[in-house]
TIMI-2910 file (N, C-alpha, C, CB; in pm, 1 decimal, decimal comma, always signed):
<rs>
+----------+----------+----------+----------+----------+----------+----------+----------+----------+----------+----------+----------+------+
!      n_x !      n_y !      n_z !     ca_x !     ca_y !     ca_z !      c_x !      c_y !      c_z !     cb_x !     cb_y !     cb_z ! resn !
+----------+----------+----------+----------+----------+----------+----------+----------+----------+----------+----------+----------+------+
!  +2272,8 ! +12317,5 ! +19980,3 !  +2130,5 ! +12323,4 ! +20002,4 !  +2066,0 ! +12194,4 ! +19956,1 !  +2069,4 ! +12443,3 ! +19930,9 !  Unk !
!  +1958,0 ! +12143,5 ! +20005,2 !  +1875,1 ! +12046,6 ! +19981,1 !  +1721,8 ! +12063,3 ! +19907,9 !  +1867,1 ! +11996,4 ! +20101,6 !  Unk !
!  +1739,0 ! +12001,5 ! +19780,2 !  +1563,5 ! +12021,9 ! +19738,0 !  +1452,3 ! +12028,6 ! +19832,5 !  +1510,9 ! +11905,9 ! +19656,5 !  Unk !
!  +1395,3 ! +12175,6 ! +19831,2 !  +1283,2 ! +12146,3 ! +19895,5 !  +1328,7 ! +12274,6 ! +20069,4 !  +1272,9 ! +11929,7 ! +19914,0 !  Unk !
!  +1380,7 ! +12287,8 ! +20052,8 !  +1456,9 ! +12402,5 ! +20130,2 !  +1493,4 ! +12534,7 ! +20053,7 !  +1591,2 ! +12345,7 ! +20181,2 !  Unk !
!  +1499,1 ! +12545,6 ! +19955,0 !  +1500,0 ! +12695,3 ! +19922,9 !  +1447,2 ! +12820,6 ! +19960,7 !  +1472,6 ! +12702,8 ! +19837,4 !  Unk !
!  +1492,7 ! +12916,1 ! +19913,4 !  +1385,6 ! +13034,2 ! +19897,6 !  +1391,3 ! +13104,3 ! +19779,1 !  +1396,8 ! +13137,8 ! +20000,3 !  Unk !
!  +1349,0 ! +13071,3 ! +19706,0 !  +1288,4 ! +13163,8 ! +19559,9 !  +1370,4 ! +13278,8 ! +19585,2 !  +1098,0 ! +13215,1 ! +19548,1 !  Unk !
!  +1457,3 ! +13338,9 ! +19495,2 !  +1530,8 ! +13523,0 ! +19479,4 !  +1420,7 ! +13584,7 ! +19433,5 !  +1675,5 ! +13564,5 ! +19350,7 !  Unk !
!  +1325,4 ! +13521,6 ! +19374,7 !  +1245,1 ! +13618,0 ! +19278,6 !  +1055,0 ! +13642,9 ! +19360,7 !  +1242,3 ! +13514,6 ! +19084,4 !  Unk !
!  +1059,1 ! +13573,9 ! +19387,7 !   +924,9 ! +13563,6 ! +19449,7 !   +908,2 ! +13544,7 ! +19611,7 !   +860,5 ! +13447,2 ! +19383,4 !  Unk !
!  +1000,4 ! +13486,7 ! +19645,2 !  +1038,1 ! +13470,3 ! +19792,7 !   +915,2 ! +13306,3 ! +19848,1 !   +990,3 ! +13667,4 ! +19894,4 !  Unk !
!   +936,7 ! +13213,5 ! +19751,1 !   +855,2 ! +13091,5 ! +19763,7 !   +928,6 ! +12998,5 ! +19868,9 !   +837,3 ! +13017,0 ! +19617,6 !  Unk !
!   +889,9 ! +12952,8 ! +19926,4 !   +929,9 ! +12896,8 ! +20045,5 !   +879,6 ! +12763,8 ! +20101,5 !   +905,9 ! +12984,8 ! +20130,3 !  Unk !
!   +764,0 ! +12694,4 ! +19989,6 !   +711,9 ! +12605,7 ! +19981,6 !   +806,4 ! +12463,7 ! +19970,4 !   +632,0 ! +12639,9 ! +19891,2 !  Unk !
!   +763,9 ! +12377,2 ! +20040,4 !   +862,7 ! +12238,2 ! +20054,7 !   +826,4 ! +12173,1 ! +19904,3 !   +811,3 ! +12110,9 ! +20211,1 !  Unk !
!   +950,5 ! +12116,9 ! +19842,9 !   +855,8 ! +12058,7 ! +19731,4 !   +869,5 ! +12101,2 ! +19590,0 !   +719,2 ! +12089,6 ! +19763,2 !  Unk !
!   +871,8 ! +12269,0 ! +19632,2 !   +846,3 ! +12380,7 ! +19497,9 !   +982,0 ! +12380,2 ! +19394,7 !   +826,0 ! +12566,0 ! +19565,7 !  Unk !
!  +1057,4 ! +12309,6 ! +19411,8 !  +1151,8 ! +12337,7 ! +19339,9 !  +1245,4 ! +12167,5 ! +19296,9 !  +1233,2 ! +12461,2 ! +19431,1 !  Unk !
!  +1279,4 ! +12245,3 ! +19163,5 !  +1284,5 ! +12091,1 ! +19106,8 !  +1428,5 ! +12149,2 ! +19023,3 !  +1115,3 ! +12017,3 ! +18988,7 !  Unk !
!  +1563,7 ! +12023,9 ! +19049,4 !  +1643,6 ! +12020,5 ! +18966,5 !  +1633,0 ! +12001,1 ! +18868,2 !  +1702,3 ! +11978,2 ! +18981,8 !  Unk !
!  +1659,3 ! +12112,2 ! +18736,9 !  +1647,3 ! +12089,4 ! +18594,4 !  +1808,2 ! +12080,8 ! +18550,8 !  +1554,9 ! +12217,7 ! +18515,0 !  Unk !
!  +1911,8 ! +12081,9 ! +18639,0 !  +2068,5 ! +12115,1 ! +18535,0 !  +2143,9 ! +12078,3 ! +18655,6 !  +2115,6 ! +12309,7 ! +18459,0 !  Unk !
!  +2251,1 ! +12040,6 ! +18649,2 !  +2404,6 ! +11992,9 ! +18742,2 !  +2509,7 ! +12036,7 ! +18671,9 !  +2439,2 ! +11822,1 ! +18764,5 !  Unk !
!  +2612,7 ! +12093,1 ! +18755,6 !  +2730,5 ! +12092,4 ! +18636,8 !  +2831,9 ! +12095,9 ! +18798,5 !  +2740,8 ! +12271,5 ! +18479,0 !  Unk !
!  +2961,2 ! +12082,8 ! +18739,6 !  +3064,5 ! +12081,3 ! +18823,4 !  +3154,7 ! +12246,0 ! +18810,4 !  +3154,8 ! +11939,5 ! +18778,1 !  Unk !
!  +3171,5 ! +12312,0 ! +18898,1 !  +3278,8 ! +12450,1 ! +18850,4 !  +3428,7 ! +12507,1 ! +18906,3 !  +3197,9 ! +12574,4 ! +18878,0 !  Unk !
!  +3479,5 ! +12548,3 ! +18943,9 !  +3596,1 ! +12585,8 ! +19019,5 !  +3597,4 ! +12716,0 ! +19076,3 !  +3706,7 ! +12574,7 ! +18943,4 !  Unk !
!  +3520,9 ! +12745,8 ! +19198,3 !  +3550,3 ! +12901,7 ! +19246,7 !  +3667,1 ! +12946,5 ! +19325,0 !  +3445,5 ! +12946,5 ! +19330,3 !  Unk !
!  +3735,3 ! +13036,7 ! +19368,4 !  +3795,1 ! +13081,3 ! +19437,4 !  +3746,1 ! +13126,4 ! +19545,4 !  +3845,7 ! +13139,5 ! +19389,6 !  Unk !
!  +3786,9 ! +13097,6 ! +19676,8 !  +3731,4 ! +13125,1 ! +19824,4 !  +3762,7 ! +13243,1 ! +19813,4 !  +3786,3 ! +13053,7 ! +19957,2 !  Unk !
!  +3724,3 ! +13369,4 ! +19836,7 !  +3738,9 ! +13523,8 ! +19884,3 !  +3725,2 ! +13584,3 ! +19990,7 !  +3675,5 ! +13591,7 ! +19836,4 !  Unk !
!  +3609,1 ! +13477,2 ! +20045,0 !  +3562,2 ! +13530,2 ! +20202,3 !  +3633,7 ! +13542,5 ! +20299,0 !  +3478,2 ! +13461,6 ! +20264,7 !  Unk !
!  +3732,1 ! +13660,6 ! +20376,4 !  +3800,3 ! +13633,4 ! +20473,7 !  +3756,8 ! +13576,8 ! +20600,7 !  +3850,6 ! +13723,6 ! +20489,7 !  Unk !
!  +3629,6 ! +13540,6 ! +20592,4 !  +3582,2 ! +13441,8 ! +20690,1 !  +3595,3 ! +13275,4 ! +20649,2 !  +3430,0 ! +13479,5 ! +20714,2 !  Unk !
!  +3589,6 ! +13263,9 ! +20574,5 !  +3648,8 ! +13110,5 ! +20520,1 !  +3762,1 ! +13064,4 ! +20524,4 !  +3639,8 ! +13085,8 ! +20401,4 !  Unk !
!  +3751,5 ! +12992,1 ! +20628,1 !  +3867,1 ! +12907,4 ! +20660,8 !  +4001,0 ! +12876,4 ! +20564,6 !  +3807,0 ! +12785,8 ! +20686,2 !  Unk !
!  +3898,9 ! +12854,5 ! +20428,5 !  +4018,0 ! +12772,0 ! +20310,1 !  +4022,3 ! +12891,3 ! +20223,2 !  +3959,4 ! +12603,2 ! +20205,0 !  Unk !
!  +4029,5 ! +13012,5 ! +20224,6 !  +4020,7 ! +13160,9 ! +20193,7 !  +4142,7 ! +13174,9 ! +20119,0 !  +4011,7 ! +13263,4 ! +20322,8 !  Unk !
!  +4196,6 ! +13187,3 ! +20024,7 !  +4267,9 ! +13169,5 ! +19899,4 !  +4277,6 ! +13033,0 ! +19840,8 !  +4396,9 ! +13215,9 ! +19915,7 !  Unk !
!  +4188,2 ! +12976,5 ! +19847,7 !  +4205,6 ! +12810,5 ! +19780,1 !  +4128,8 ! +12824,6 ! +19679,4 !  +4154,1 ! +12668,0 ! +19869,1 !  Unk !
!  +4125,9 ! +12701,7 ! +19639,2 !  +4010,8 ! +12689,7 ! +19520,9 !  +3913,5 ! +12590,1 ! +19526,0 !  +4067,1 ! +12666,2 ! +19390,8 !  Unk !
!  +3791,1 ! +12593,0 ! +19538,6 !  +3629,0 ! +12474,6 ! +19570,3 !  +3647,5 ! +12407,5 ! +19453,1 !  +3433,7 ! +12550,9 ! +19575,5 !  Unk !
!  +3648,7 ! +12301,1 ! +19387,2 !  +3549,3 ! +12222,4 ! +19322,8 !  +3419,9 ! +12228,2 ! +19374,8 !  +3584,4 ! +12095,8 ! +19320,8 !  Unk !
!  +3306,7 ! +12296,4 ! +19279,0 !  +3179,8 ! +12262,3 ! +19367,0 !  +3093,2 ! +12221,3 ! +19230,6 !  +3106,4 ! +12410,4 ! +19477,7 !  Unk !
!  +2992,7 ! +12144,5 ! +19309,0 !  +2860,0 ! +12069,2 ! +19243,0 !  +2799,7 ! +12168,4 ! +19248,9 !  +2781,5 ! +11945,0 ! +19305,5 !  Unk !
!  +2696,1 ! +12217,5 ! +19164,0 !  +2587,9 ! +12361,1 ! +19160,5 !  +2451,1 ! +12256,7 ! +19058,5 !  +2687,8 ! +12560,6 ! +19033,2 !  Unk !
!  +2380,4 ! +12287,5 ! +19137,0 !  +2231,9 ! +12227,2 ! +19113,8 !  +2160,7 ! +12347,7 ! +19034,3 !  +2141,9 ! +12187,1 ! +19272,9 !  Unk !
!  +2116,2 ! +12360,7 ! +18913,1 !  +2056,4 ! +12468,0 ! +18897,5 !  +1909,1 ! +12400,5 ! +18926,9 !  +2089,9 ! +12541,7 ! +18757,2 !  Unk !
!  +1825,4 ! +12499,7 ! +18975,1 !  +1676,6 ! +12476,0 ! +19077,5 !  +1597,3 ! +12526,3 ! +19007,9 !  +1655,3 ! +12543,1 ! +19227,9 !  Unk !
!  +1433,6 ! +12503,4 ! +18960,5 !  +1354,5 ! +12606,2 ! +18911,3 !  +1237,0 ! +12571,4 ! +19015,2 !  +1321,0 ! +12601,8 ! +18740,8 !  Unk !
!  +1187,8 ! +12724,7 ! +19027,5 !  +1081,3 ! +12756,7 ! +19115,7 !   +964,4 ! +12720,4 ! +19071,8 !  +1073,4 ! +12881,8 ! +19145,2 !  Unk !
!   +860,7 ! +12658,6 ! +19116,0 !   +771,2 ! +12587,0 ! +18987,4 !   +613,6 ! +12762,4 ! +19031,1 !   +692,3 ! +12310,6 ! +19047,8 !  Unk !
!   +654,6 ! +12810,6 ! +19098,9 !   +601,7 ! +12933,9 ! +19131,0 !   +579,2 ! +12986,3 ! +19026,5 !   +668,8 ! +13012,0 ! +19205,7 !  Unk !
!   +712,2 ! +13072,5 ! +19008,5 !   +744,3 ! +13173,1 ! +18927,8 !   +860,1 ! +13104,3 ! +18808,9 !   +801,9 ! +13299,7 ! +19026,9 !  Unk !
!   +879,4 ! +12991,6 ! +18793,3 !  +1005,3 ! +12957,9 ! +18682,0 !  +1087,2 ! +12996,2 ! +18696,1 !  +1010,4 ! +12981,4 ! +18567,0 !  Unk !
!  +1141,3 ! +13083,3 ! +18794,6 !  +1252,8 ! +13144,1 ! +18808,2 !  +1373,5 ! +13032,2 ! +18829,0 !  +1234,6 ! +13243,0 ! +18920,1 !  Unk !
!  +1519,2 ! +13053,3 ! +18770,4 !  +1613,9 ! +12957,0 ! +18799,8 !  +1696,7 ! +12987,6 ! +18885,3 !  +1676,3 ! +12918,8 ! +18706,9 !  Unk !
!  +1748,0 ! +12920,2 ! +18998,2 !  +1874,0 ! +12999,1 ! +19071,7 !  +1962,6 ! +12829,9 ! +19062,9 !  +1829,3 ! +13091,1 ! +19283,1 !  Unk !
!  +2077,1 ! +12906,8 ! +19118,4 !  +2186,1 ! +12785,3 ! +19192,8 !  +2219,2 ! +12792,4 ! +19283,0 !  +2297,1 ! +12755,4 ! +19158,3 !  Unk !
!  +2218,7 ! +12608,8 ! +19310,2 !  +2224,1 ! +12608,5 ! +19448,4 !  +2347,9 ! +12498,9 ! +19499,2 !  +2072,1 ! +12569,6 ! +19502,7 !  Unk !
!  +2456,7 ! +12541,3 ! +19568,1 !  +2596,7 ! +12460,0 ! +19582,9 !  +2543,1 ! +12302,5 ! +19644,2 !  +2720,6 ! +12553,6 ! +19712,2 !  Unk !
!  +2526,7 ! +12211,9 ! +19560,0 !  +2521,6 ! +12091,6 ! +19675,9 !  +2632,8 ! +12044,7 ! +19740,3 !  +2472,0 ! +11971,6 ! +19627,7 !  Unk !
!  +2783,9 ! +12052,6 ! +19671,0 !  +2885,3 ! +12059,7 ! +19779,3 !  +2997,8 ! +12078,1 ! +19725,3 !  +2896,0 ! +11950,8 ! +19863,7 !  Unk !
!  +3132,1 ! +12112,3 ! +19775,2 !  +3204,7 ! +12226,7 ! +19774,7 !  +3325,1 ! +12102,0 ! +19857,2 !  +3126,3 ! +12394,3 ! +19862,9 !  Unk !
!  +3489,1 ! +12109,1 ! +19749,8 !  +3577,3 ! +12058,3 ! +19837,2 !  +3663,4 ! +12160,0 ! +19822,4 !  +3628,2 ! +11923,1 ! +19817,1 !  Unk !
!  +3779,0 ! +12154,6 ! +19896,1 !  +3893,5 ! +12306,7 ! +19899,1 !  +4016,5 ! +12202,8 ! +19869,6 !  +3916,4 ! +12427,3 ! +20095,1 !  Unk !
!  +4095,4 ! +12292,8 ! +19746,5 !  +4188,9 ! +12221,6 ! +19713,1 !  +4327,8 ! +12333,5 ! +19733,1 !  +4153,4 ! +12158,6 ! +19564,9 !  Unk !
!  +4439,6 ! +12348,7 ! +19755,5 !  +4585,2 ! +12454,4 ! +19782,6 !  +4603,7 ! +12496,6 ! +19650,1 !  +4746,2 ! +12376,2 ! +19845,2 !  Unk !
!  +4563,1 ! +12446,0 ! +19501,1 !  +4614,0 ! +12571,2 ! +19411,5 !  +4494,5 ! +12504,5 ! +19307,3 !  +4818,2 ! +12585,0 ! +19349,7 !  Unk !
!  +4452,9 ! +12628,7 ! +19174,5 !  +4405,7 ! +12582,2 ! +19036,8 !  +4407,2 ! +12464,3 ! +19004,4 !  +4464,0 ! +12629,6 ! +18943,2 !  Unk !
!  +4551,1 ! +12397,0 ! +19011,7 !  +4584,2 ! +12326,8 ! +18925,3 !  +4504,8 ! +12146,0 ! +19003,5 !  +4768,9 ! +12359,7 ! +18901,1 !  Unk !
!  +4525,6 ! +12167,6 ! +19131,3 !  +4484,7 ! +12025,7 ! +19189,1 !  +4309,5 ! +12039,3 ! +19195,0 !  +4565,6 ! +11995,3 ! +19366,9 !  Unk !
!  +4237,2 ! +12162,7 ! +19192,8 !  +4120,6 ! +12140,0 ! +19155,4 !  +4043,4 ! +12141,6 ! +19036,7 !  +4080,0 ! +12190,0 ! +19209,6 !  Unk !
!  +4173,3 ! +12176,3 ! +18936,7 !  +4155,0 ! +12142,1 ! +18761,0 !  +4125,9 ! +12021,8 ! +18744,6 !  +4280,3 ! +12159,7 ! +18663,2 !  Unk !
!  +4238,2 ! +11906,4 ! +18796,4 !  +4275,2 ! +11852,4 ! +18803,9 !  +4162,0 ! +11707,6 ! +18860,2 !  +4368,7 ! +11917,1 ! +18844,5 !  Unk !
!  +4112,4 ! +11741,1 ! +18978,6 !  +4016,7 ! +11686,9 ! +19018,1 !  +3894,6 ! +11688,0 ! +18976,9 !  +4015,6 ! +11706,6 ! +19102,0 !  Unk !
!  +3846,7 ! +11789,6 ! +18901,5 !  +3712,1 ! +11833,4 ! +18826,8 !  +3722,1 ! +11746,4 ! +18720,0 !  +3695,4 ! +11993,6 ! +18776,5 !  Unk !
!  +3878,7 ! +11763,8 ! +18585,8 !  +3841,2 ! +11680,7 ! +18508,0 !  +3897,6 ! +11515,1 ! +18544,5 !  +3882,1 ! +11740,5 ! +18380,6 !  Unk !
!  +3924,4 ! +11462,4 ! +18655,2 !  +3927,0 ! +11332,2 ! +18675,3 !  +3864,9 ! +11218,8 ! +18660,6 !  +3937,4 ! +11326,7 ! +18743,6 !  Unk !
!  +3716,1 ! +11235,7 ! +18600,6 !  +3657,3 ! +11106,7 ! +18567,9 !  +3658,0 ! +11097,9 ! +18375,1 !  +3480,3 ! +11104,3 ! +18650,1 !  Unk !
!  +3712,6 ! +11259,6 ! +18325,6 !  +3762,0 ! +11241,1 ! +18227,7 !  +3911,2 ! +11150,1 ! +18129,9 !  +3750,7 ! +11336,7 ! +18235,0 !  Unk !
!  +4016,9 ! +11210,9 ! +18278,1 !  +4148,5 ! +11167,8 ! +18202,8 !  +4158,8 ! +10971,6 ! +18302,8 !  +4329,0 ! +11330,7 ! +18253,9 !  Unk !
!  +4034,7 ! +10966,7 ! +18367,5 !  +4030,6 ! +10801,4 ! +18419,6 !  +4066,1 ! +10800,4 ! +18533,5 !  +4118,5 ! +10694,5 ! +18353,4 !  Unk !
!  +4037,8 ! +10889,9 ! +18643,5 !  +4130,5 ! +10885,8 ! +18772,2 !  +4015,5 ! +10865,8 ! +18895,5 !  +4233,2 ! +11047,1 ! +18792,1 !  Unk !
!  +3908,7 ! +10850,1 ! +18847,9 !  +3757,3 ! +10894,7 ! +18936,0 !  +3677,6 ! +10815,9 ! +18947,1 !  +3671,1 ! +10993,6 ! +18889,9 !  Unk !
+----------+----------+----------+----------+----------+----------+----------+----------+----------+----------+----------+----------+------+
</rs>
């Protein structure tokens, strides 16, 4: 998702603008969706946490998502600008 495109969970705000990155972090999910292509892999994804300047409400929002074949190569890649590889 892109700032400024949301929709509020809590209030349903929809205003361009209304929402402002306060937090970033990097995480590792597992694909589940049997509609997803890379559906037993694992994402490295970027997650923007967003606040609604509405209601303050916080959500997250994926800014982007790579698919890696096991844990270990998207462990691996997450901490890479740690062990110098990034």
């Amino acid at each position: 998702m892109r700032e400024g495109v949301e929709v509020c969970k809590r209030c349903g705000n929809t205003v361009a603008g209304q929402f402002q990155r306060v937090e970033s972090f990097e995480r590792i999910a597992l694909a589940d969706d049997p509609a997803d292509p890379n559906c037993g892999h694992y994402y490295v994804e970027v997650v923007h946490v967003m606040r609604c300047s509405a209601c303050e409400h916080r959500q997250e929002a994926i800014a982007t998502r790579w698919p890696f074949q096991t844990l270990r190569e998207a462990e691996t890649e997450r901490d890479s600008h740690i062990i110098g590889k990034g």
